[in-house]
C-alpha positions in Angstrom: 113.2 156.5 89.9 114.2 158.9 87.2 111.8 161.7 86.2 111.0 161.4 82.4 111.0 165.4 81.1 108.6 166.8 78.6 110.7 167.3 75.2 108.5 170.3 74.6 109.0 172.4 77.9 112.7 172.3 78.5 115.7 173.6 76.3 118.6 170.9 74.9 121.3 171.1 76.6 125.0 169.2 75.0 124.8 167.3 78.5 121.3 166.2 78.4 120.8 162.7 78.6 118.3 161.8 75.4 117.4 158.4 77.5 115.1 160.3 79.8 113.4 162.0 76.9 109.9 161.3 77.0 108.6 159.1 74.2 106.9 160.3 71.0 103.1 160.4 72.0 100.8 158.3 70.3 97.9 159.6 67.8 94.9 161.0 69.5 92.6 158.7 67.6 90.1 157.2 69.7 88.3 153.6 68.5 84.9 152.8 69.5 81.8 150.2 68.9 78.9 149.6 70.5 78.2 146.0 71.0 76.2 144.0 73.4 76.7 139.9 74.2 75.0 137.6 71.0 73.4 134.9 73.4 72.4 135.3 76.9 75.3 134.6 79.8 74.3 132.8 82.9 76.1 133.5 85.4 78.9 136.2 86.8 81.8 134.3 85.5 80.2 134.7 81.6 79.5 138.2 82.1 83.1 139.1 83.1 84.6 136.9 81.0 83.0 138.6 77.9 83.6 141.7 79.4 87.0 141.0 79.4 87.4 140.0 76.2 85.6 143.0 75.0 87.5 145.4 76.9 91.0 143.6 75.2 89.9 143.0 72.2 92.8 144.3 69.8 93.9 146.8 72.7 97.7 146.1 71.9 97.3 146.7 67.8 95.6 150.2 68.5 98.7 152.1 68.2 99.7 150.7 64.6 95.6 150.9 63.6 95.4 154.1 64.4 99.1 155.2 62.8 97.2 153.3 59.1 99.8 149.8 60.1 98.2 146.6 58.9 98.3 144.1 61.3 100.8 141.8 59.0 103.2 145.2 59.2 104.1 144.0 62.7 106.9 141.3 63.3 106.0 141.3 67.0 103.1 142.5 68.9 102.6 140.8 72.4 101.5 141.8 75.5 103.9 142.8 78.9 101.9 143.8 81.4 97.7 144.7 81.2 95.2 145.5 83.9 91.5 145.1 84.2 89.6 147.3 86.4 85.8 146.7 87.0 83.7 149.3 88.8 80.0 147.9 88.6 78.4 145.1 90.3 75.6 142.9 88.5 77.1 143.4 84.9 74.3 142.4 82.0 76.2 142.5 79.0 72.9 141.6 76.9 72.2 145.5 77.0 74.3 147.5 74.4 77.4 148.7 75.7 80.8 151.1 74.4 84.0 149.8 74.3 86.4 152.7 73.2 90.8 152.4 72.7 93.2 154.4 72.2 97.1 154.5 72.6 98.9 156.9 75.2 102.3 156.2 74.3 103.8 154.6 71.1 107.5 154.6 70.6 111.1 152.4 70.6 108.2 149.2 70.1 106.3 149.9 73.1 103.3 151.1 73.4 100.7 151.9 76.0 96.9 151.4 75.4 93.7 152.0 77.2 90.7 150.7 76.7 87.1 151.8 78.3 83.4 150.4 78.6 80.5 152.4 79.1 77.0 151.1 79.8 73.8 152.2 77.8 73.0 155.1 80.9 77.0 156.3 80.2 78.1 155.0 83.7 81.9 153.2 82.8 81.8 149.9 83.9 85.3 149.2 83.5 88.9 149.9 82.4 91.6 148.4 80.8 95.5 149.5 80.1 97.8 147.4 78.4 101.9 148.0 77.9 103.1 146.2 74.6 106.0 144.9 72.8 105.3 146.2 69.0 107.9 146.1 66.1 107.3 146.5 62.8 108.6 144.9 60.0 112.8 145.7 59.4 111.6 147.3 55.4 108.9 149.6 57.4 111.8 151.2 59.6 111.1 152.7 63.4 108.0 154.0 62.9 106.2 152.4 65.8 
């Protein structure tokens, strides 16, 4: 494993490899919405099944939303690796619930995406991240 090194705390040096540079951070916007399921879910299955879906739900576009990229700016944007953590039993999505995003790394298109859900007490219920191919269009440039 090769350490990556924080661009801002060290000094250039002729010799410095640029490849273990850090990438550029990602804004510090944060997305969120409240939402809560439409129709009752019967069973676990439903309720982490939408939970799921609303804990992904445009997780790997949130860089390029929150950098003012329109979603047809992008020639590719698919997903290489995500993971779902869920920290509650007995999940009742039928009460109102936060989902909030935002990127940790963009840069080189990849990018690095978290995603959160809180309950209506402000307990998290559960945690996403998701790493993403994302490459905008060649007349944009590397921007992403």
């Amino acid at each position: 494993m090769r350490p990556i090194l924080d661009n801002g705390n060290i000094e250039k040096s002729p010799k410095q490899n640029n490849r273990i540079d850090s990438p550029p951070p990602a804004p510090s916007t944060i997305t969120n919405e409240k939402f809560r399921a439409p129709v009752a879910l019967d069973n676990e299955a439903e309720q982490v099944s939408a939970l799921a879906f609303y804990a992904d739900k445009g997780l790997a576009y949130v860089p390029a939303l929150h950098s003012a990229y329109d979603l047809w700016q992008a020639s590719a944007c698919a997903t290489l690796q995500f993971s779902l953590r869920i920290f509650v039993q007995d999940l009742n999505l039928g009460n109102l619930h936060m989902a909030e995003q935002k990127a940790l790394v963009a840069g080189n298109a990849r990018a690095f995406s978290e995603g959160r859900i809180w309950n209506e007490n402000g307990h998290l219920v559960a945690s996403m991240t998701q790493q993403t191919i994302l490459r905008p269009n060649a007349d944009l440039g590397p921007h992403l």
